[in-house]
C-alpha positions as CSV (number, residue, x, y, z in Angstrom):
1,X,122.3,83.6,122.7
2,X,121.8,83.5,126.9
3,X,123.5,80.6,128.6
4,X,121.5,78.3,130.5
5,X,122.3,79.9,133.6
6,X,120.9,82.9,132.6
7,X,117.3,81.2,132.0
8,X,117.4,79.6,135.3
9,X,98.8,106.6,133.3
10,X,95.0,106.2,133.9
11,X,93.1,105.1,136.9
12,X,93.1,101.4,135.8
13,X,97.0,102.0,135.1
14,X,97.5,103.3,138.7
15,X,95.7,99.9,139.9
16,X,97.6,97.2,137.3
17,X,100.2,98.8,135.7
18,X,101.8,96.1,134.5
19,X,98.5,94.6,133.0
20,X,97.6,97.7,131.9
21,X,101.3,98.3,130.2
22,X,100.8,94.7,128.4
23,X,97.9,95.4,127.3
24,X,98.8,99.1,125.7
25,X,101.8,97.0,123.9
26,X,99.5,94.9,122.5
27,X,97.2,97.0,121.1
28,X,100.1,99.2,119.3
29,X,101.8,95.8,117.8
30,X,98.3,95.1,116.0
31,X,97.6,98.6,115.0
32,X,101.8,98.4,113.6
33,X,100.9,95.3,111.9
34,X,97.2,96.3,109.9
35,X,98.6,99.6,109.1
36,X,102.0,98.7,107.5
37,X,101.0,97.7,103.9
38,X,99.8,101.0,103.0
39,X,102.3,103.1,104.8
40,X,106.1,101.1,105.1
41,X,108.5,104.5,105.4
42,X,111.6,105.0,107.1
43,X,109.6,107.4,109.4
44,X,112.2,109.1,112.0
45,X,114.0,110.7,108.9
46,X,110.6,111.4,107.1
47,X,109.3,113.3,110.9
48,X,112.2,115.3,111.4
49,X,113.5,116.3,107.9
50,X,116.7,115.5,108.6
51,X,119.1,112.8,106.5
52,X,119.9,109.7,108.2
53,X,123.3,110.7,108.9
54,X,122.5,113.7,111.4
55,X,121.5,111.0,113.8
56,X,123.5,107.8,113.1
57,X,127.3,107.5,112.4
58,X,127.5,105.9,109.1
59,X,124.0,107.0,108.4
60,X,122.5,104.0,108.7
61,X,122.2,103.0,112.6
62,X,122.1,102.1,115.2
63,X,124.8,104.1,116.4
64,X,123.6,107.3,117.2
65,X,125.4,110.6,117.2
66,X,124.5,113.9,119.9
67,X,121.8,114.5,117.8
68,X,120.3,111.2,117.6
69,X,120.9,110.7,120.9
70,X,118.8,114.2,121.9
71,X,115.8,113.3,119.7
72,X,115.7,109.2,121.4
73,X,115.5,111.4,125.5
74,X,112.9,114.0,123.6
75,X,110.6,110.3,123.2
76,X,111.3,110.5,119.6
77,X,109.1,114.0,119.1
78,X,111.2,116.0,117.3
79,X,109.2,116.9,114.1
80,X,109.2,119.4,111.2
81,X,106.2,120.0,111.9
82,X,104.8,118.2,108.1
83,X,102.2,115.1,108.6
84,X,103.7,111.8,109.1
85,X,103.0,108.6,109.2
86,X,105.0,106.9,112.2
87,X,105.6,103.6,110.1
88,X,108.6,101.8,109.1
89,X,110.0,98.4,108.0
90,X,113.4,96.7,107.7
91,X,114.7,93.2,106.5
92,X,117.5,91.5,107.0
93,X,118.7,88.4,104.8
94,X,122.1,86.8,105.6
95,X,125.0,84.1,104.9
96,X,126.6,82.4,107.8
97,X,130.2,80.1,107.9
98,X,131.6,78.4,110.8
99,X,135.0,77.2,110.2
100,X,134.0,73.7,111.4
101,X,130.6,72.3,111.1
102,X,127.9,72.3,113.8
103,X,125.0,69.8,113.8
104,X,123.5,72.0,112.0
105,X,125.8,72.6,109.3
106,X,128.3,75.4,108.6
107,X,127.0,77.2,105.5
108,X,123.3,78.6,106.3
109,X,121.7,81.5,104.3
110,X,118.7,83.1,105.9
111,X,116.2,85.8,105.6
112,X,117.3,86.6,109.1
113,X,114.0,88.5,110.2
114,X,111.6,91.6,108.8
115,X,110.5,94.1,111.2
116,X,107.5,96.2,111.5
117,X,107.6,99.3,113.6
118,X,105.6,101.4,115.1
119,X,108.1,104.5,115.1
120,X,107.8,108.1,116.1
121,X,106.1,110.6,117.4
122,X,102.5,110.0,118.6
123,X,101.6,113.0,120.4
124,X,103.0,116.6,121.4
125,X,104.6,114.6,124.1
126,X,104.6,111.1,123.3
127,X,106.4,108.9,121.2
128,X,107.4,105.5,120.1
129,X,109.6,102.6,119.4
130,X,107.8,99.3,118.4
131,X,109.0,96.3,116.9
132,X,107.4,93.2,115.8
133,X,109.4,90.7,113.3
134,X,109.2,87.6,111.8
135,X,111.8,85.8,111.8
136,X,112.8,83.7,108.9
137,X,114.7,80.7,110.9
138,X,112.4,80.4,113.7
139,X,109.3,81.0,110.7
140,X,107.3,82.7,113.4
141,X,106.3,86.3,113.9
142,X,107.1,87.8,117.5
143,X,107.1,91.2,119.4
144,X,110.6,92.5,119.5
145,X,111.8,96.0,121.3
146,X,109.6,98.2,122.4
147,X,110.0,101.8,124.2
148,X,106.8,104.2,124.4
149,X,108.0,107.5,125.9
150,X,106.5,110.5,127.3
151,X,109.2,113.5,127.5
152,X,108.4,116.5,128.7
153,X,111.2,119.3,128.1
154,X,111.8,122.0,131.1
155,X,113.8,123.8,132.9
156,X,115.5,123.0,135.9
157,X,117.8,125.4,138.0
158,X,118.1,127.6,135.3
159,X,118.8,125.1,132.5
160,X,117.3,122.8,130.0
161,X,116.3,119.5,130.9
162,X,113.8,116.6,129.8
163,X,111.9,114.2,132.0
164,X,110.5,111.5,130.7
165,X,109.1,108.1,131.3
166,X,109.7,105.1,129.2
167,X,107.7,101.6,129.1
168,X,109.9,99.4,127.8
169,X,110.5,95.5,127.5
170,X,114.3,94.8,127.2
171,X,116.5,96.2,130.1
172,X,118.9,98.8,128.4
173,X,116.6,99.2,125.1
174,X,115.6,102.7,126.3
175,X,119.5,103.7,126.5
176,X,120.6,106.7,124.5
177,X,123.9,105.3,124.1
178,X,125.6,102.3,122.3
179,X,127.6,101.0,125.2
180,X,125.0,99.2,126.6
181,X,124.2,95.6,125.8
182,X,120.5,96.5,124.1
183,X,122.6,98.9,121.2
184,X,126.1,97.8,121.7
185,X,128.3,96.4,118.6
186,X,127.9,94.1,116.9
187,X,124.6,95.4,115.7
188,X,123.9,92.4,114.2
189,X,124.8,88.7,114.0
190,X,124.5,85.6,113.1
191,X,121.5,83.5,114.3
192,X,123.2,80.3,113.6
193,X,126.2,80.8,115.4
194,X,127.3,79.5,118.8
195,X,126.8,81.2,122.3
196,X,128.6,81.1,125.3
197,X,127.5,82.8,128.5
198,X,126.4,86.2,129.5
199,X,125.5,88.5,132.2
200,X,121.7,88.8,133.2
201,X,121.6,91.9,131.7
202,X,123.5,91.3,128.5
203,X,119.6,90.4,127.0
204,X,118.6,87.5,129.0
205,X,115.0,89.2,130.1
206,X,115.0,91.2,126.7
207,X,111.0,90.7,125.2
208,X,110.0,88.6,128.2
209,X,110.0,91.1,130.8
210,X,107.8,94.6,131.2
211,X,109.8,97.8,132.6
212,X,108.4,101.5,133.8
213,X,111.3,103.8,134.1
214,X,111.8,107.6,134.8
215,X,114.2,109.3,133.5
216,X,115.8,112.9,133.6
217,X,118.3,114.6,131.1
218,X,119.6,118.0,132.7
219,X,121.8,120.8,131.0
220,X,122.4,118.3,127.9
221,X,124.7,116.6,130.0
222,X,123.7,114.6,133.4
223,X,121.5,111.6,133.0
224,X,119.6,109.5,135.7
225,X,117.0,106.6,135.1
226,X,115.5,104.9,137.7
227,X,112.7,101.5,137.6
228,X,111.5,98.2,137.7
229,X,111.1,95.0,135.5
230,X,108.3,92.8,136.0
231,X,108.0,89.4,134.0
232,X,105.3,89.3,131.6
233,X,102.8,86.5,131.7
234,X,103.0,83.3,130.0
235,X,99.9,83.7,128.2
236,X,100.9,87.2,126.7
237,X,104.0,85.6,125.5
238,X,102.5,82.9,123.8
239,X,99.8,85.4,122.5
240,X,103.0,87.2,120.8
241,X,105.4,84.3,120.3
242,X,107.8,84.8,122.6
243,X,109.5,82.5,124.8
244,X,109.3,82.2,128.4
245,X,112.8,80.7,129.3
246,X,114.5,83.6,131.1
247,X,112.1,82.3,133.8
248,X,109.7,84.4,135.9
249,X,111.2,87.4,137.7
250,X,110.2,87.2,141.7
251,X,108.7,90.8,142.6
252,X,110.2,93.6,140.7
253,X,113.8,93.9,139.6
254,X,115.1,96.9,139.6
255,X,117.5,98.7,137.1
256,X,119.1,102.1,137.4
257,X,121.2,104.2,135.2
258,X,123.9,107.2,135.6
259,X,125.6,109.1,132.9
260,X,127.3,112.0,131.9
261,X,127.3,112.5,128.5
262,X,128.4,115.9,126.4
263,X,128.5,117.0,123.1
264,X,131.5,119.3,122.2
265,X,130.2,120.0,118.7
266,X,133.0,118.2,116.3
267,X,133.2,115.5,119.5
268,X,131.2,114.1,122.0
269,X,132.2,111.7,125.3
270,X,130.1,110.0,127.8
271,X,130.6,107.9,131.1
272,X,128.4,106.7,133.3
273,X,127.5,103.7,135.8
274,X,124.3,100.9,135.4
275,X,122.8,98.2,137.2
276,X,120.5,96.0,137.9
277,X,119.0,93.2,140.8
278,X,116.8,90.7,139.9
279,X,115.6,87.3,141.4
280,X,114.5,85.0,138.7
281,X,112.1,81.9,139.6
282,X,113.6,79.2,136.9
283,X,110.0,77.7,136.4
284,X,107.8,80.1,137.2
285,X,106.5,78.7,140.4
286,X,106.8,79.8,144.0
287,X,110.0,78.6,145.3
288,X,114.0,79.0,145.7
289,X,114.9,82.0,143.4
290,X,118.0,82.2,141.9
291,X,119.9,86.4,142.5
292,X,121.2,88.0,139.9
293,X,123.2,91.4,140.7
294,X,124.5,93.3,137.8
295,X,126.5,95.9,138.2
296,X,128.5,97.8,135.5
297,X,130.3,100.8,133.7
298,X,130.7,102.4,130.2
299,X,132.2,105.5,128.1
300,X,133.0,106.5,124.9
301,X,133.9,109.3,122.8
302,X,133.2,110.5,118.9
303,X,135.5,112.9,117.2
304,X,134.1,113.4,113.7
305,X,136.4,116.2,111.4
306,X,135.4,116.4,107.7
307,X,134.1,113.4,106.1
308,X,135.9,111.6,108.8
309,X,134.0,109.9,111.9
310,X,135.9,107.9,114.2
311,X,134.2,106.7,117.5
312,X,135.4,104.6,120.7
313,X,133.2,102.7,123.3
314,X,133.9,100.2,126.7
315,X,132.1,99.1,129.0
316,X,132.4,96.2,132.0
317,X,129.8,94.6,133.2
318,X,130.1,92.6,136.8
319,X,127.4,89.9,138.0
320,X,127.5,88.3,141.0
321,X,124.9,85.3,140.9
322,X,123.2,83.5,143.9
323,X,122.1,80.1,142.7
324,X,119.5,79.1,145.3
325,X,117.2,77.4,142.8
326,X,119.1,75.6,140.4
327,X,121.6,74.6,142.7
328,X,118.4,72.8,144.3
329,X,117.6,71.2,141.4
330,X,121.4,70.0,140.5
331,X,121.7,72.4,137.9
332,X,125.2,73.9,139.6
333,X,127.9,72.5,141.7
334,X,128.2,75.9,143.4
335,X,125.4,78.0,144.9
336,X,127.9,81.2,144.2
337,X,129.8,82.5,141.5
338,X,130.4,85.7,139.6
339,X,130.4,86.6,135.6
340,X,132.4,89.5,134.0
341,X,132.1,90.6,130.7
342,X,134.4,92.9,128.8
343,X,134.1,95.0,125.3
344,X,136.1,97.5,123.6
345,X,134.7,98.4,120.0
346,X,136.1,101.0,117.7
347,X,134.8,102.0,114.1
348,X,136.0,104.2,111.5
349,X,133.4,105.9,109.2
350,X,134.6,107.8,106.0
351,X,132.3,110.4,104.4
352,X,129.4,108.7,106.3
353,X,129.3,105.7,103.7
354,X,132.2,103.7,104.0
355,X,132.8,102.2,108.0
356,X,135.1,100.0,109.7
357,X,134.6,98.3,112.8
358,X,136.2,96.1,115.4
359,X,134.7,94.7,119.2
360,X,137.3,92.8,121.1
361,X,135.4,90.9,123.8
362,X,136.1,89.1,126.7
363,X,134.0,86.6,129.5
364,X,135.3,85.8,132.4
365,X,133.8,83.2,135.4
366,X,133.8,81.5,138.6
367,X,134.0,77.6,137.3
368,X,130.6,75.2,137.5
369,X,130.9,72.5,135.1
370,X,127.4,71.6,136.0
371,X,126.4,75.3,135.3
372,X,128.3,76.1,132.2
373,X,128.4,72.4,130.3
374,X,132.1,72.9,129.4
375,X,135.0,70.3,129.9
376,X,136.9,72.2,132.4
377,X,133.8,74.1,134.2
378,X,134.3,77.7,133.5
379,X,132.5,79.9,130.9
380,X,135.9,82.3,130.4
381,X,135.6,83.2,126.2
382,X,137.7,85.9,124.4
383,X,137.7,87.0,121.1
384,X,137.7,89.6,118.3
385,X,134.5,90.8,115.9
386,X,135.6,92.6,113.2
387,X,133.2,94.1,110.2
388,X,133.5,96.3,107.0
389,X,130.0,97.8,105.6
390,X,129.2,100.1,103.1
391,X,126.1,102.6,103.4
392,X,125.0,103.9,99.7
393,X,122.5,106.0,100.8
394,X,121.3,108.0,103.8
395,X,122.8,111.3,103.0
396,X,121.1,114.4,101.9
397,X,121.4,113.7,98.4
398,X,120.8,110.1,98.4
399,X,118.2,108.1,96.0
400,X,115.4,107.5,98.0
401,X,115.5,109.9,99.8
402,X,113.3,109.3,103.4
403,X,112.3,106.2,101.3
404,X,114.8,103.9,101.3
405,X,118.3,102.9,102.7
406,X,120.4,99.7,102.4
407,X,123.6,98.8,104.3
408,X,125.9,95.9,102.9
409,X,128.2,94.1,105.5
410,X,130.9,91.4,105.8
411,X,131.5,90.5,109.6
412,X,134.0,88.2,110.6
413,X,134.2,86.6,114.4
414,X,137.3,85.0,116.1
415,X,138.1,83.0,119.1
416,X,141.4,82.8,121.1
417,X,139.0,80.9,123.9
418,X,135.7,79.5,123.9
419,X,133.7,78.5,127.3
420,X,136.6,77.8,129.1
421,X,139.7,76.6,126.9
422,X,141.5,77.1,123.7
423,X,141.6,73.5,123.1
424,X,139.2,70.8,123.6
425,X,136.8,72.9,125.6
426,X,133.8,70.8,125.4
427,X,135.4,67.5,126.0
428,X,134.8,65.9,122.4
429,X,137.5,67.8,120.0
430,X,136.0,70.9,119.4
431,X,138.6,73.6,119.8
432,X,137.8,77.9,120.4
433,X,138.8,78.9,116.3
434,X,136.5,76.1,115.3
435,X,133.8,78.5,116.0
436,X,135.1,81.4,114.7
437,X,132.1,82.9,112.0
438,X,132.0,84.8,108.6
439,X,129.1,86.9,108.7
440,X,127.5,88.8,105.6
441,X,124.9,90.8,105.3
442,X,121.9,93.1,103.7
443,X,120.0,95.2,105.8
444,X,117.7,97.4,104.1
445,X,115.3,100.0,105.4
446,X,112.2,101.3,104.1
């Protein structure tokens, strides 16, 4: 859940991309949504042939392994070459405890949301990732992630490469790895529990803003990505339920993306630098704009040997934030301030069924009490998100086959510190641990 401050190739495509982009998204979310009764299939694995395992550690996802990674640059083309239907659905239902009650209680079960999608390949060259859910708290139906990708393999100085260009609505969504805040760990939560604050980029624009990026993949290793982000329109979010609270993005915002990443064949390692600049109008009208500059850096590593599959990511992510417009309004004390976020996550996968995972986090901040709500003004939270799951299926052998898979999950969350203090931090008894949240979980696929 964003903080508050985070709120604050045709010719007509050439002339109005962004309209044109909207419009393009649209169309595939309704031809997602009248086609899925007939056709609901777990469609990457049914395209490419391959078990859900040869692309995700654990075999269910999202993590994704070299291979996974590969077939997500290649725009999700890869095929067997057998007919397929690019259609797929998932569901999600889950039980949520906070050790102390909220005003909304501290025992909630929820069908957590059911996704549509509009999944795989769509052409020699083009292929997709398109989400639309429904969301069982919010009892609405809304677009979610999208990335539509044309990739075009080559060869560049002698060796392979892919270029590629992706339309996409949630900074970092198009990423091919799982350090980034789109696909990093946890990859799911609870709904119910509380936030604190976050980086810009840590999902704040995700579903209301529009991105063209081009990207380039050369010799399997070096990766570049460079684009822009351009706020959708308040009617088109209504039109697909989606808020409008991240505020309207002044101009383009640009993001950017370096990384080295290589497979070793029983290991793999990447590192690599992102960013992002954005100017956000809180209220969607001409005015004071509020700066956001996001700048960060990740790695991680795989070693799999046997039925063993062990895997380590990190990543830091800087912000310094220029308050111009809600300082104006008397929403901050301070028209500066900087935001750093930390995570290391770990998991432990054994014959591709069994998986242990752990993400210790960490948010530190310039104080605002105005800004940040809390009792002594700073948004600093640390703590530890730890999860066992079990994955029945997914394998070769599996029952189902490409029809079916099911994850089952138990996720438990931890605070040292909450926005600001251990003890007291919102000036009315609450304390960090009283925050702290059991998580459970079925996610199925079909």
């Amino acid at each position: 859940m964003p903080h508050k401050h985070a709120h604050l190739l045709s010719h007509a495509l050439m002339r109005k991309p962004w309209k044109a982009a909207g419009t393009l998204i649209g169309t595939l979310i309704l031809w997602a949504g009248a086609s899925l009764p007939a056709h609901a299939l777990p469609s990457y694995e049914r395209q490419t042939g391959q078990e859900c395992a040869t692309c995700h550690v654990g075999a269910f996802g999202p993590q994704l392994t070299p291979y996974g990674m590969k077939f997500k640059l290649e725009g999700y083309t890869a095929s067997n070459g057998q007919p397929n239907v690019p259609l797929s659905a998932m569901a999600l239902a889950s039980w949520t405890h906070t050790e102390k009650d909220q005003d909304i209680g501290n025992n909630k079960g929820a069908l957590q949301e059911v996704s549509a999608f509009l999944a795989g390949k769509l052409s020699d060259h083009v292929g997709s990732f398109v989400q639309a859910t429904y969301s069982g708290i919010d009892h609405k139906t809304a677009l979610d992630n999208v990335d539509v990708r044309y990739a075009l393999p080559t060869r560049i100085a002698g060796k392979d490469a892919v270029l590629g260009i992706s339309l996409n609505n949630n900074p970092s969504v198009q990423d091919p790895l799982n350090t980034l805040p789109a696909w990093r760990f946890p990859f799911t939560s609870s709904e119910y529990a509380p936030g604190s604050a976050s980086p810009l980029l840590a999902g704040t624009l995700a579903q209301q803003a529009l991105g063209v990026t081009a990207y380039g993949y050369w010799d399997n290793a070096v990766y570049a990505e460079l684009g822009g982000y351009k706020s959708l329109s308040k009617d088109f979010l209504d039109k697909v339920n989606v808020g409008a609270d991240a505020g309207k993005i002044d101009g383009t915002a640009p993001y950017w993306r370096l990384g080295y990443i290589k497979d070793l064949g029983g290991s793999a390692y990447s590192a690599g630098l992102f960013g992002m600049n954005a100017k956000l109008l809180p209220d969607r009208v001409a005015g004071p704009s509020d700066g956001y500059d996001d700048i960060g850096i990740d790695a991680s590593y795989q070693y799999r040997a046997g039925k063993n599959a062990y895997s380590l990511a990190a990543s830091y992510l800087h912000e310094s934030q220029e308050r111009n417009a809600t300082f104006a309004a008397g929403g901050a004390n301070t028209l500066k301030g900087k935001l750093n976020r930390y995570d290391l996550i770990a998991s432990y996968y054994y014959d591709q069924t069994y998986g242990l995972s752990a993400n210790l986090f960490s948010t530190r901040g310039d104080a605002d009490a105005t800004l940040y709500g809390s009792a002594n003004g700073k948004p600093d939270t640390d703590g530890l998100t730890l999860q066992a799951d079990w994955t029945p299926f997914g394998k070769e052998d599996s029952w189902g086959g490409s029809w079916a898979n099911l994850r089952l999950g138990l996720q438990y969350t931890l605070y040292s510190k909450f926005m600001g203090a251990s003890h007291n931090y919102d000036g009315a008894g609450r304390n960090a641990k009283d925050n702290n949240t059991v998580f459970a979980f079925i996610w199925t696929a079909f």
